[in-house]
C-alpha positions in Angstrom: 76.8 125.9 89.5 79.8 123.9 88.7 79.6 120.8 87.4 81.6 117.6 88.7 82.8 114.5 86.2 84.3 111.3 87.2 86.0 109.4 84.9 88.1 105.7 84.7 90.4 104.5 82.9 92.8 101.4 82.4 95.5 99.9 80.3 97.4 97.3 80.5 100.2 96.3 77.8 102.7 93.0 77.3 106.3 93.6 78.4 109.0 93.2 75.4 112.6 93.6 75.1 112.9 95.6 71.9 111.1 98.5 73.9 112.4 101.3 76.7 110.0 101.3 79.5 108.4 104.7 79.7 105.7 105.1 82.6 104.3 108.7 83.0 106.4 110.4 80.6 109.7 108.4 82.8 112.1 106.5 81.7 113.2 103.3 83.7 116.6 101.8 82.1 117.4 98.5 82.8 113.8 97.7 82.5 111.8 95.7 79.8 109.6 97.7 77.8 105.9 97.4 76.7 104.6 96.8 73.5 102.3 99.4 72.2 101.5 101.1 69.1 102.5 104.7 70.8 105.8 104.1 73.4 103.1 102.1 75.6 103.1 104.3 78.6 100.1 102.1 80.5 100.2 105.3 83.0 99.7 107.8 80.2 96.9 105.8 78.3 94.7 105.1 81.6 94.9 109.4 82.1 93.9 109.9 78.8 90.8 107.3 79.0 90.2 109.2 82.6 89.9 112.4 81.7 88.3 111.4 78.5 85.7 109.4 80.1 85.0 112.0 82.3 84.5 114.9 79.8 81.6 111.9 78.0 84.3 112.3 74.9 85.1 108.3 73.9 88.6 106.9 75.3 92.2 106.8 73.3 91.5 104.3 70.5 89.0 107.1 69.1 91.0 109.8 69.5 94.6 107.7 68.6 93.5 105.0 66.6 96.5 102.1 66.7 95.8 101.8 62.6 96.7 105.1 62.5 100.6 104.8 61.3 100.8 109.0 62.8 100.6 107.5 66.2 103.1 105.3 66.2 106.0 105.2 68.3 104.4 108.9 69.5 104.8 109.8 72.9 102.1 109.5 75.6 102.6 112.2 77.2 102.1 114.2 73.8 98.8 112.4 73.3 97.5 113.2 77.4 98.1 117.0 76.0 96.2 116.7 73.6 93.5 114.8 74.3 93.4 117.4 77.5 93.3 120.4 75.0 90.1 118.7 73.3 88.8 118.4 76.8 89.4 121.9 78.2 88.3 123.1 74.7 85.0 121.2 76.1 85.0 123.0 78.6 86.4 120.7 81.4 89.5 121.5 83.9 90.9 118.7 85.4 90.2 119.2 89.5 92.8 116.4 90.0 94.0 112.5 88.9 95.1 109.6 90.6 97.1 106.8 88.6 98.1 103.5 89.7 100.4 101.0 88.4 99.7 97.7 88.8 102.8 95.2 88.6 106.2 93.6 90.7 108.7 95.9 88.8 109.4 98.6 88.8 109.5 99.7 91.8 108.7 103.7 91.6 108.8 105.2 95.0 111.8 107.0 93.6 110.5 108.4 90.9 106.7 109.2 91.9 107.1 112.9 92.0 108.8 113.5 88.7 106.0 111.1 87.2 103.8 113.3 88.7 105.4 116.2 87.9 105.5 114.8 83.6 102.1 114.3 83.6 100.7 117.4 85.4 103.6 119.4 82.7 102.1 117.9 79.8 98.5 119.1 80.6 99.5 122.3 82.5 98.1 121.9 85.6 100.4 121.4 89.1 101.6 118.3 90.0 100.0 118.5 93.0 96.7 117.5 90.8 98.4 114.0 90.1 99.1 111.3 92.6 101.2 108.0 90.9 101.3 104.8 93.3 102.0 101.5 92.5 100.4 98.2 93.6 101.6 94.1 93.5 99.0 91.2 93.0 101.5 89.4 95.0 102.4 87.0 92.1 99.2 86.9 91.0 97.5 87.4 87.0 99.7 88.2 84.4 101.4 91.5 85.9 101.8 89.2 89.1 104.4 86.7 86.8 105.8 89.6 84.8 104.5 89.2 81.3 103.1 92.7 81.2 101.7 96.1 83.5 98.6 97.6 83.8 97.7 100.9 85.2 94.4 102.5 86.8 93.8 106.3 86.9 90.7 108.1 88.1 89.7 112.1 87.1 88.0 114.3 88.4 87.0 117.2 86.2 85.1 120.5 86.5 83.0 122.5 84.3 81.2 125.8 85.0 77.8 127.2 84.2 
């Protein structure tokens, strides 16, 4: 019998102008950044928590501690691999993900495929595993007036007997 795991995560990080924005693995010139320890890719970080939660293996600050000087400045989509290689070597295969960003700007219609397609190369699954929307609080909270972005993602993994 196979075995199903859901799992949640979310991050949210302030915007700042000394940083590139980076949002699943893309980057959006033009745009403020966020601050982060790692490049602060809120779409990468909430993937990692997801698939970590749902594998019942703790969520990115265990695994990439933001004391630890090795992480920073890393690249998110090198920490999803490999905090997905600790989880297939669990056992775990990711069935599929859905991220959300939550925030005014940027706009990503554009781009949703090749985020897609970043994250699902960074794992080594296909990108039709991974959906990436975006949603607006219609002015609303502090992704509403622009001070930072948050993003959602939900996994579902599969283990066999």
């Amino acid at each position: 019998m196979t075995e199903l795991r859901v799992g949640i995560g979310i991050d949210a990080h302030a915007l700042s102008d000394a940083a590139s924005l980076v949002l699943a693995g893309v980057e959006f010139p033009g745009e403020r950044g966020l601050a982060g320890h790692s490049d602060g890719d809120v779409i990468s970080h909430a993937l990692i928590d997801a698939i970590l939660g749902a594998a019942g293996m703790g969520d990115i600050g265990e695994l990439f501690p933001s004391t630890d000087a090795r992480f920073a400045g890393a690249s998110s989509l090198r920490l999803l691999k490999d905090a997905y290689g600790a989880v297939r070597e669990a056992g775990f295969e990711l069935v599929n993900a859905d991220c959300i960003l939550v925030g005014e700007r940027p706009r990503i219609a554009g781009s949703r495929s090749e985020m897609a397609a970043r994250l699902a190369g960074a794992i080594g699954v296909g990108p039709e595993r991974i959906t990436v929307r975006a949603t607006t609080t219609d002015g609303l909270g502090f992704t509403g007036r622009g001070e930072g972005l948050a993003a959602h993602a939900v996994a579902l993994l599969a283990k066999g007997s």
